[in-house]
C-alpha positions as a Python dict, from the first residue, in 0.01 Angstrom:
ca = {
    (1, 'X'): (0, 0, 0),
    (2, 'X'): (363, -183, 88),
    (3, 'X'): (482, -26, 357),
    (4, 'X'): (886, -88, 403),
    (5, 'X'): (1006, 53, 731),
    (6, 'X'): (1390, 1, 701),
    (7, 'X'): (1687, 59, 937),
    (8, 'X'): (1911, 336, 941),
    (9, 'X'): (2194, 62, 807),
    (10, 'X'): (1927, -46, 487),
    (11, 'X'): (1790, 296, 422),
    (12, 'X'): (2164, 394, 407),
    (13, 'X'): (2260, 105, 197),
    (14, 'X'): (1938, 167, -30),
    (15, 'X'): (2011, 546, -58),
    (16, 'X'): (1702, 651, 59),
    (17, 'X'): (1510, 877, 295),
    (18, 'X'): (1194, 780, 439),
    (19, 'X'): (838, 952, 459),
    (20, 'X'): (691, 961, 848),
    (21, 'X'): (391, 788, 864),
    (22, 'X'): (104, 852, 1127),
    (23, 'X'): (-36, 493, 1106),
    (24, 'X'): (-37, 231, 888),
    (25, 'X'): (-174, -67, 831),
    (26, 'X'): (29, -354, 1032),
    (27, 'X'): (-43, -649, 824),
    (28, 'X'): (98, -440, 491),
    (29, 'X'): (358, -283, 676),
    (30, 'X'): (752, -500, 694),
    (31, 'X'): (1066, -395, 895),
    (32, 'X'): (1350, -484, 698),
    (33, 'X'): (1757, -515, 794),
    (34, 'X'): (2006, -658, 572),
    (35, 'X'): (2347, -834, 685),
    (36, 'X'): (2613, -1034, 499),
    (37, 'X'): (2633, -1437, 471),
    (38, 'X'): (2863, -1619, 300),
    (39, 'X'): (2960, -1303, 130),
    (40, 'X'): (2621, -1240, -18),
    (41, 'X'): (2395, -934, 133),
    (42, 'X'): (2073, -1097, 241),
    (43, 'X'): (1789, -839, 339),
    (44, 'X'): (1549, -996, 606),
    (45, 'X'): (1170, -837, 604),
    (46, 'X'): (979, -912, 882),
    (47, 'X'): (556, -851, 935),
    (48, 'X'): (468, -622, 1136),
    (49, 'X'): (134, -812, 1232),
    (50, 'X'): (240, -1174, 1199),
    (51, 'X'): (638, -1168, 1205),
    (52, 'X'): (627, -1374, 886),
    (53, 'X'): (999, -1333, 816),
    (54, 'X'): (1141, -1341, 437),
    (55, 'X'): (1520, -1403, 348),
    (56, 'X'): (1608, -1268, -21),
    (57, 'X'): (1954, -1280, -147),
    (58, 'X'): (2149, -1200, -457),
    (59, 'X'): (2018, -838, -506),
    (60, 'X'): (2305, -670, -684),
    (61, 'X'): (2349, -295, -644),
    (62, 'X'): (2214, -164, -924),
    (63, 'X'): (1875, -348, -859),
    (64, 'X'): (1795, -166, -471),
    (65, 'X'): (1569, 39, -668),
    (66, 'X'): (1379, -241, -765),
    (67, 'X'): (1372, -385, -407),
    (68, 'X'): (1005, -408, -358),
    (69, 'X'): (940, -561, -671),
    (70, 'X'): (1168, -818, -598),
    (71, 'X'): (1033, -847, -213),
    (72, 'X'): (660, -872, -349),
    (73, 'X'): (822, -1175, -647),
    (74, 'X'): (967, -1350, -352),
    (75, 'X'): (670, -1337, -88),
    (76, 'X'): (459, -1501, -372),
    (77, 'X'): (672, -1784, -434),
    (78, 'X'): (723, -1849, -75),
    (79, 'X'): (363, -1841, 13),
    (80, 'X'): (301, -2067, -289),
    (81, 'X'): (572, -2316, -162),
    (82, 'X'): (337, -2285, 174),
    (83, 'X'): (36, -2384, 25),
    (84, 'X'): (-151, -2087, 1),
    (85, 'X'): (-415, -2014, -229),
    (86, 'X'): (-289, -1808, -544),
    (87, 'X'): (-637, -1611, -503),
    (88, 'X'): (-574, -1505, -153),
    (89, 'X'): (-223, -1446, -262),
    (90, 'X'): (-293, -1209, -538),
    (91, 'X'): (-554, -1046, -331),
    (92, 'X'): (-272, -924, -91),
    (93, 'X'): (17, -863, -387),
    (94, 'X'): (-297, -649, -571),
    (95, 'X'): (-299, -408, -212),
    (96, 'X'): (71, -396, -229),
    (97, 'X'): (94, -197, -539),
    (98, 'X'): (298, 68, -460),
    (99, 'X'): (578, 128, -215),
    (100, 'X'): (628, 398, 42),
    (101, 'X'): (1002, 358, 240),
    (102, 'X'): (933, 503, 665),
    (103, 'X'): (1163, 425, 1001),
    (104, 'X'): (1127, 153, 1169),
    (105, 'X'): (891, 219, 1476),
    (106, 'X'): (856, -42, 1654),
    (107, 'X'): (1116, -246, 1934),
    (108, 'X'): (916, -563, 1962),
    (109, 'X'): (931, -665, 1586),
    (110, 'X'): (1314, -532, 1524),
    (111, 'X'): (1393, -744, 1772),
    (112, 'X'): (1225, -1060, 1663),
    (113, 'X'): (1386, -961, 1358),
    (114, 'X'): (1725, -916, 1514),
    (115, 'X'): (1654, -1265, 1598),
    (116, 'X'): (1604, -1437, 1289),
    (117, 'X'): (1875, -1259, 1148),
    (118, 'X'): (2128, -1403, 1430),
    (119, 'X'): (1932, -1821, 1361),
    (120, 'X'): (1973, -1726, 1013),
    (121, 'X'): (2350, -1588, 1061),
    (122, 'X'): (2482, -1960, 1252),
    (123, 'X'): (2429, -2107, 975),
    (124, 'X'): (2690, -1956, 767),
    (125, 'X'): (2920, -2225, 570),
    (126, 'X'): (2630, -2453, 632),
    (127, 'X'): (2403, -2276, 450),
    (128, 'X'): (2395, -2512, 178),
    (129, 'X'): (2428, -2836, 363),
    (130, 'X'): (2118, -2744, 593),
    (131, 'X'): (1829, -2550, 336),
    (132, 'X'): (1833, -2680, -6),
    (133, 'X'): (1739, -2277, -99),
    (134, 'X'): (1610, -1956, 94),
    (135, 'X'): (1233, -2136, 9),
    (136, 'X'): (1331, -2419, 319),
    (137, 'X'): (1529, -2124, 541),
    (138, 'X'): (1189, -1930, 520),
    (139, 'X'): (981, -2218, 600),
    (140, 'X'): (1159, -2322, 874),
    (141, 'X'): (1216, -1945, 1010),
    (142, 'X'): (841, -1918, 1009),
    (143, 'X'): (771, -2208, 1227),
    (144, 'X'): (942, -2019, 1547),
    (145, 'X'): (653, -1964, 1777),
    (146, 'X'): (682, -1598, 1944),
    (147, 'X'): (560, -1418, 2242),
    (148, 'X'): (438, -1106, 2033),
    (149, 'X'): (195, -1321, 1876),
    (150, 'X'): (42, -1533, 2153),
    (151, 'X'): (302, -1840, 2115),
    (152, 'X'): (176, -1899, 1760),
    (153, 'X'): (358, -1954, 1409),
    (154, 'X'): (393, -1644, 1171),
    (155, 'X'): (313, -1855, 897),
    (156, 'X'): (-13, -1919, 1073),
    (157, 'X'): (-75, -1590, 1176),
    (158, 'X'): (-44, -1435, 851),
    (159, 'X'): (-285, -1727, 659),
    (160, 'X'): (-518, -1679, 917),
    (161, 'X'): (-484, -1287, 862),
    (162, 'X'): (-545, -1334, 465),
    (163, 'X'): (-821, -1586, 503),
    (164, 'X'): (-996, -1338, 761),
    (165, 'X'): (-928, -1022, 508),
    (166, 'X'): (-977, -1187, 156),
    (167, 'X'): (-1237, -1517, 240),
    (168, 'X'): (-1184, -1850, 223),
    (169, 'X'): (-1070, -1968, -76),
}
């Protein structure tokens, strides 16, 4: 189960209200914030377990209800573009088959998230010049090494997390 723990500024913009959780699992569970860049409303989701960070943008307003369908269509082109096995990839989409909206709960990844959102904000009007598309802004996000998770990579954390759940592929 997709677990989408979203601010009080997203679950406002989303027009939802969220269920309280008593645990969950923290490699299916992602904070999420949105903010605007170069006029366009970008939503940043964030791992709980591995801070893997995703940028999507061009969600129009009549799609939000649609939002973790188009999270879940996004995560598995990015972890494509990373190299990742599509077996190992569908073995995590497949556990993410529904979507349950809760608060956010926990300091430590809102503010790593808080933080990609400001690397990912200085680049406005560059945008374009810098990442070819949100595929190279993702990858490069991803390669910040954080605290939280012993000075490693999220995108190493998180294949290390599938191969140790779904097997080597």
């Amino acid at each position: 189960m997709l677990i989408v723990k979203a601010t009080k500024s997203t679950m406002q913009d989303l027009q939802i209200t969220p269920v309280k959780l008593d645990i969950s699992d923290l490699f299916y569970s992602w904070h999420v914030n949105f903010f605007i860049l170069n006029r366009k409303k970008h939503y940043v989701f964030m791992n709980d377990l591995a801070r893997l960070s995703l940028t999507v943008s061009g969600i129009r307003s009549n799609q939000l209800a649609k939002l973790p369908e188009i999270f879940l269509s996004n995560l598995q082109k990015y972890l494509i573009s990373e190299g990742i096995s599509e077996k190992l990839i569908d073995a995590y989409l497949d556990n993410c088959n529904q979507a349950i909206y809760a608060k956010t709960d926990s300091r430590s990844v809102l503010a790593t998230l808080n933080e990609i959102m400001g690397i990912t904000k200085s680049f406005e009007g560059e945008e374009n010049e810098k990442f070819a598309d949100l595929i190279q802004l993702n990858q490069w996000n991803n390669r910040i090494i954080y605290k939280p998770i012993e000075y490693k990579k999220p995108i190493d954390v998180f294949k290390q997390e599938l191969e140790r759940e779904f097997g080597k592929s």
